[in-house]
N, C-alpha and C positions, 0 to 999 in steps of 0.2 A: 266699587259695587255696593249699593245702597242695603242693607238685609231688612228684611221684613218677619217681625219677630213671632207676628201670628202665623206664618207660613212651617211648618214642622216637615213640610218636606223638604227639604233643602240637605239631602243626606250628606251631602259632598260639602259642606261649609267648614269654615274650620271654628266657627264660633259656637259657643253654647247657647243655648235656646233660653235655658234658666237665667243662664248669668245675663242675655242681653234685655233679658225683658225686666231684671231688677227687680225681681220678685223674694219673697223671704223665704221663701221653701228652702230649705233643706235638701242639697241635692248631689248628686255624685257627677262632677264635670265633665261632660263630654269632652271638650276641648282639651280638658287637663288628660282626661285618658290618653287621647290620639297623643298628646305631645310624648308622653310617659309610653307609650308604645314604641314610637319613633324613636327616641333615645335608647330605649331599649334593644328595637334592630341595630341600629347603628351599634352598640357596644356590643353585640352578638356576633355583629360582621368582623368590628375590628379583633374578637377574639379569635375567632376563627381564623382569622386574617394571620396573624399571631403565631396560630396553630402551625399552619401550613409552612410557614416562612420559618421557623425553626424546627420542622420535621426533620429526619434525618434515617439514612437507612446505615447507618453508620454500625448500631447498635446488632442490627440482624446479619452486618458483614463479620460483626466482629465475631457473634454466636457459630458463624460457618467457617471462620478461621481456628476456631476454639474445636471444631467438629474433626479439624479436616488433620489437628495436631495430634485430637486423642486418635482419632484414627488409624494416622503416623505411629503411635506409642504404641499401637495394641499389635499394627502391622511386624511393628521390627521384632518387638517380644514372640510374636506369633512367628516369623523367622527364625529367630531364635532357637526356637523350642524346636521348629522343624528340623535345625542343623543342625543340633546337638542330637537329635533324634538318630538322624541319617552318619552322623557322625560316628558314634556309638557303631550303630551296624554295619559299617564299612570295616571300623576296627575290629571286630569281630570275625567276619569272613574272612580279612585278610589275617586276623593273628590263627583262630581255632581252624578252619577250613582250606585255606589256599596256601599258607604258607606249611602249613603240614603236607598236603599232598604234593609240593613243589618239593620237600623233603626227599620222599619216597622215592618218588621219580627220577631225580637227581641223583640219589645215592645207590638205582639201580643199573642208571647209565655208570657214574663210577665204577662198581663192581663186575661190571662187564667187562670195561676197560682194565683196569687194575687186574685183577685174577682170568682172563680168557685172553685180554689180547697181548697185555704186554708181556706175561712171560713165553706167548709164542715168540713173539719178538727179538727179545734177549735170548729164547734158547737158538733163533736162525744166527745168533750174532757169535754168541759163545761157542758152539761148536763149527761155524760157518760152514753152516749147510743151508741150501737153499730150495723149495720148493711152489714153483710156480701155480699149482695147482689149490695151495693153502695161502698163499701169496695174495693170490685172488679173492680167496674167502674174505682173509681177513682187511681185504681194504675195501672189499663188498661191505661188509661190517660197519667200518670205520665211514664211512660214507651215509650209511646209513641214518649213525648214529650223528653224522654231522648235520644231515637236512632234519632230524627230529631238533635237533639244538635252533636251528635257526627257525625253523616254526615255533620252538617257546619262546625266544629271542623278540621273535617279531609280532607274535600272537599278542592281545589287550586281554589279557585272561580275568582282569576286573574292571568295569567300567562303570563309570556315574552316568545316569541321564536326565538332565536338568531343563528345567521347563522355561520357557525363555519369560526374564525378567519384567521385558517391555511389553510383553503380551498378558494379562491378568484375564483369568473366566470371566470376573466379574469388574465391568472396567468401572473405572471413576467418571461419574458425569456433574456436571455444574451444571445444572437447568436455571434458566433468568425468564421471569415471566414478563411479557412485553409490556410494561407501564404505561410506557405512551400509547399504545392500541387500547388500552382501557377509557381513553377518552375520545375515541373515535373510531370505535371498530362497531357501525354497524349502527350504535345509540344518540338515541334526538338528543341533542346537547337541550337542557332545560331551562338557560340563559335566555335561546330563542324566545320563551314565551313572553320576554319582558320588553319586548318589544314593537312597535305601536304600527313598524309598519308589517301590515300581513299580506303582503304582495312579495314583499323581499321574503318574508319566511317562508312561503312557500315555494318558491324559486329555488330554498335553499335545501328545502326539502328534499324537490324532484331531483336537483344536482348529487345528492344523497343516495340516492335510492336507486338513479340510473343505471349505474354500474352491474346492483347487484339484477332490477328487473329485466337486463339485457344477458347475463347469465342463465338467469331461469328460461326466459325466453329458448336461449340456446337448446336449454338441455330439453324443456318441451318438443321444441321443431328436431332433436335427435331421436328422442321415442317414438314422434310420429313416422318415422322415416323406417323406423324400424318395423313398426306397426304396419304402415301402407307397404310397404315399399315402391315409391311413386316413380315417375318417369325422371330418371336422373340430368341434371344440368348437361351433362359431356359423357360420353361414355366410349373407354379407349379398351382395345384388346390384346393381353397379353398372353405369354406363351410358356409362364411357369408362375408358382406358385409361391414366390419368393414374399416374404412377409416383408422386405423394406420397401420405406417410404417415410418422406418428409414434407412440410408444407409451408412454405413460407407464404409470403400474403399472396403473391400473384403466380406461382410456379411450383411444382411438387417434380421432385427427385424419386424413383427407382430403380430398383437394381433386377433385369430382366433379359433370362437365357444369354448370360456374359455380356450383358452389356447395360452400361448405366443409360437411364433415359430420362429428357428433362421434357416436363409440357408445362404448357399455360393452363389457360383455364378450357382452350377450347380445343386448342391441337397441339401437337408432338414439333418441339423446338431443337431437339439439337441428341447424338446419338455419339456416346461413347465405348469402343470395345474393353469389356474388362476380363481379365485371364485370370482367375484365381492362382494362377503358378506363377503369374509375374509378380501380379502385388498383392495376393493376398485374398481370401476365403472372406466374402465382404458380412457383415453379420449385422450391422443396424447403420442407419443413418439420422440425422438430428439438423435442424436449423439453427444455428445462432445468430438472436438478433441482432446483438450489440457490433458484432463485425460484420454483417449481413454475409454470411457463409454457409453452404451447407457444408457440416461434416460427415467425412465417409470411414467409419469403420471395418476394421478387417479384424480377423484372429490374434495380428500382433503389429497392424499398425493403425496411426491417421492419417489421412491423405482433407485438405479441405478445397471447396470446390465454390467460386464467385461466378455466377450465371453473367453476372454484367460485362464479364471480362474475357480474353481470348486465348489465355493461357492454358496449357497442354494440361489435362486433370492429373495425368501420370509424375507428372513433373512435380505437381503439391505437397508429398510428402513431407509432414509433418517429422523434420529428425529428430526432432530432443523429445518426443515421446517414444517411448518405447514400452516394451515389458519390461517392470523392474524386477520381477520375478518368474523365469522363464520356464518354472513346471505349469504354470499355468498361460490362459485365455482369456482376453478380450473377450466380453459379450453383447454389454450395451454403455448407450451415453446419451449425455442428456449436458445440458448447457443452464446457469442459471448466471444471469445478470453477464457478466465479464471472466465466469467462472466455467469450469468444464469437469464433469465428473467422468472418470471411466469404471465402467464395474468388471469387474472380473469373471469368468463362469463360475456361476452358482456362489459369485461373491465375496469369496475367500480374501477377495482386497476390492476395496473402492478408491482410486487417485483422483485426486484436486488437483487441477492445473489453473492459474490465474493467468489470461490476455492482459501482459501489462503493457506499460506506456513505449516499449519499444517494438509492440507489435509481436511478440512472443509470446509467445505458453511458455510457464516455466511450473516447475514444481513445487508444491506446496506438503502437502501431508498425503498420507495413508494411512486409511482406516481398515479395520480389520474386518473379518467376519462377526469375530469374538465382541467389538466395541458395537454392532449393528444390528446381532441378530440375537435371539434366545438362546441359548447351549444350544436344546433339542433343534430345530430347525435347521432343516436341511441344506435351503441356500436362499439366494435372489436371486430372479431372473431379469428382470427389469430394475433399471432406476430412469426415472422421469421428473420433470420440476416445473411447475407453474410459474416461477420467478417470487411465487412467495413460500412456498415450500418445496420439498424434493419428497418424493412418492418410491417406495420401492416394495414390488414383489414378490411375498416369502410363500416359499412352503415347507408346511409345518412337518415332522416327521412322524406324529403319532396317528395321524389320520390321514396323511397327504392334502391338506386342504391349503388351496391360495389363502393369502390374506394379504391389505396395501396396509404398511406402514406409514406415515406421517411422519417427518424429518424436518431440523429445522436446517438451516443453509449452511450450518457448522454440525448437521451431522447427528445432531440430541434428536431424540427420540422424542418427538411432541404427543403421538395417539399409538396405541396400538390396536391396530386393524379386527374387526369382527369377522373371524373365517369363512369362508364362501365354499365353492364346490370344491371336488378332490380334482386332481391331475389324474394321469394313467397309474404312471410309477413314478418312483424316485431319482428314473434317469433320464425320464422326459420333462424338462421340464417346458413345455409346447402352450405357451400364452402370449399375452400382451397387453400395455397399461396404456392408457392411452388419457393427459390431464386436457380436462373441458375447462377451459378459462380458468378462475383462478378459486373454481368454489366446487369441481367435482373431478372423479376422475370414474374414467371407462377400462374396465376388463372383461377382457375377451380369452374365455378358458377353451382351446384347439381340440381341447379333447371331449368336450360335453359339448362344443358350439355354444355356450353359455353367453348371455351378458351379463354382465353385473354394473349399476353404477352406485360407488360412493360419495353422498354426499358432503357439505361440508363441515356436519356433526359428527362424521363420520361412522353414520346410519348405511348401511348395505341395501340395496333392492336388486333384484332381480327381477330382468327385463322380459316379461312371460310372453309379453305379443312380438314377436323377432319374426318378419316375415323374410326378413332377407339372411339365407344361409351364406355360409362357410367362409365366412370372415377371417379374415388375414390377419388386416392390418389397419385402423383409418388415423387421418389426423385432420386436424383443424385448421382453417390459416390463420394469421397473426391477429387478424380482424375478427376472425371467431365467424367469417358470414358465407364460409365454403367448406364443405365438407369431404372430403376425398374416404373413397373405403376402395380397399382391395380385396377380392374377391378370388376363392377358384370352382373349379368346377361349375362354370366355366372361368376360364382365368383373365379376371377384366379389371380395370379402372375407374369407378363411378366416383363423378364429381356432382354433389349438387348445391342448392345455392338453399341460406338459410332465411329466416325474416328478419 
């Protein structure tokens, strides 16, 4: 390429203008600059480069091992201190107050015996006379005095009560913030701009963006629904007001006047009798995708149920789940990825079960009320999971007010919930959580008729235009593009179809 050195437009050359035209000016080199630039990104990069490839989180593990030791030190001292406390005061009651009054007691059961019975005894012996009428008394007596013996015998006249070990008020949590979601949660990678072709980068854009504008979409086409309440897709009639239901992509499960019932999208497929005396007081049901099952909960079992297949629903019992702890209740469940959570009423224990590779549930952990919820709050009633989080709702005990938690899939505590409306009381707890894909979730408070949805800032709205009353239950399909809500008064089935 020829330069032309009268031409000063030429911004993109890599030659100087002064230096080709050989002039004696005195001049600061354009071309020296660019090169002295270039070299300069270049050593910038490789620093940076540098940076990165010898970062290490090494340093802030070792700071929370260092955290987690004095902790330890401060724990056991703080033991310590407790048991020698309690230590002390047990020696005390048992030396100044119970072992004195065991004295007393003791040496006026002797003195009974010694100076009233036995010299009656000895005098029937020595002069052998006998009367049966004193006879009687004194093994009336003696009798007497034998059942007070074996009530101090067998009575815990001191006891310790010790707070279980494995259970702490305030449990230990390890929160790990998701690093890899920091380079792709949501944010234009800024690489793309360096790049020439902008056909591909927009392509990569929309591929970006689809996900979440097919979410929003969603939740728009749910408010409207609420709003109009338009002519619904299918509408089925039922004949009590049972709040289950599940949805997987083409078929939704009920539990309706003792009997489970399975429909499509347009009609009523298949009619099971269920007895709550046979197997059980049925309380939620759930879809898992990963096995394609629906699960059927009861009070204290699970039973899972494969629409494809011809097998007796009664027969599915699930045995190796059980109650591992039988003062309590089953209430809800919810499935994430290959994993199954059971919650308990009002929470008191949430179980993990893992679908592993032999096609079982097995057991994995329990989590407590203590490791899930605030001291003050009351319980959970729900637990629900989008497959990227697990949602559960509390109510709180100082106001009665719901609120959804945010959980991570092991159970930490990601957000804490902005309070919404109250329940009745404390022993109702009468709602339902219901996750809208994987960016909001729906509650439905029974006792206000409320909606609320939270977004996934975990911002509260309530939903003021609700033209359609007395909401059950709804749930979404797997596709996110059908909507099922259960209804009473009258007691129905509407399914309709979303954009």
């Amino acid at each position: 390429m020829s330069f032309d050195p009268k031409n000063k437009e030429n911004s993109n050359c890599k030659y100087c203008f002064e230096c080709v035209s050989k002039s004696n000016v005195e001049h600061i080199c354009s071309s020296q600059l660019l090169s002295d630039s270039n070299y300069t990104l270049e050593e910038l990069a490789h620093q940076q480069l540098k940076q990165i490839e010898q970062f290490s989180l090494e340093s802030n593990y070792l700071t929370c091992q260092q955290q987690l030791r004095t902790w330890h030190q401060s724990a056991v001292q703080h033991l310590q201190q407790i048991y020698e406390q309690h230590r002390t005061n047990l020696d005390s009651i048992y030396q100044s107050q119970l072992k004195n009054d065991l004295n007393l007691y003791r040496n006026q059961l002797i003195e009974q015996i010694r100076k009233k019975i036995l010299p009656k005894t000895n005098q029937f012996i020595d002069k052998q006379q006998f009367s049966m009428k004193k006879s009687q008394q004194i093994s009336s007596i003696l009798k007497q005095i034998e059942s007070e013996y074996e009530i101090l015998k067998s009575y815990k006249w001191i006891d310790v009560h010790l707070p279980d070990v494995k259970n702490f008020s305030v449990p230990i949590r390890i929160a790990k913030m998701a690093l890899a979601a920091k380079l792709t949660d949501g944010e234009k990678d800024p690489v793309d701009e360096l790049s020439d072709d902008d056909d591909q980068k927009q392509a990569n854009n929309n591929n970006n963006n689809k996900s979440i504008e097919c979410q929003q979409m969603n939740l728009i086409d749910l408010i409207e629904i609420f709003a109009n309440n338009p002519q619904p897709f299918a509408s089925h009639s039922l004949q009590t007001n049972s709040s289950t239901l599940a949805f997987s992509q083409q078929q939704i499960l009920v539990h309706d006047n003792k009997q489970l019932i399975l429909f499509d999208l347009n009609k009523k497929l298949n009619v099971f009798p269920w007895n709550d005396n046979d197997y059980g007081i049925l309380v939620d049901i759930c879809w898992m995708n990963s096995i394609n099952r629906f699960l059927i909960l009861t009070i204290h079992s699970l039973y899972q149920y494969d629409p494809t297949s011809s097998f007796n629903i009664h027969s599915s019992k699930i045995d190796n789940i059980q109650l591992i702890d039988r003062s309590h209740v089953f209430a809800s469940i919810c499935s994430f990825d290959r994993s199954l959570f059971l919650n308990y009423h009002k929470g008191i224990h949430i179980d993990q079960y893992d679908f592993d590779q032999s096609n079982q549930f097995q057991f994995v952990k329990r989590f407590s009320k203590n490791e899930l919820c605030e001291s003050k709050d009351l319980g959970i009633r729900d637990i629900r999971s989008n497959n990227q989080h697990i949602c559960l709702s509390i109510m709180q005990s100082e106001d009665l007010k719901w609120r959804l938690d945010l959980m991570s899939r092991d159970m930490i505590r990601v957000r804490k919930g902005v309070p919404m409306d109250a329940g009745e009381n404390q022993h109702k707890f009468f709602s339902m959580l219901i996750p809208i894909g994987s960016q909001a979730w729906l509650f439905v408070n029974w006792f206000t008729n409320k909606l609320w949805i939270v977004d996934q800032q975990g911002k509260t709205r309530f939903i003021k235009e609700n033209n359609i009353k007395n909401i059950r239950n709804l749930a979404l399909s797997i596709q996110q593009n059908y909507l099922a809500i259960r209804l009473e008064k009258p007691s129905l089935l509407n399914i309709y179809k979303l954009n």
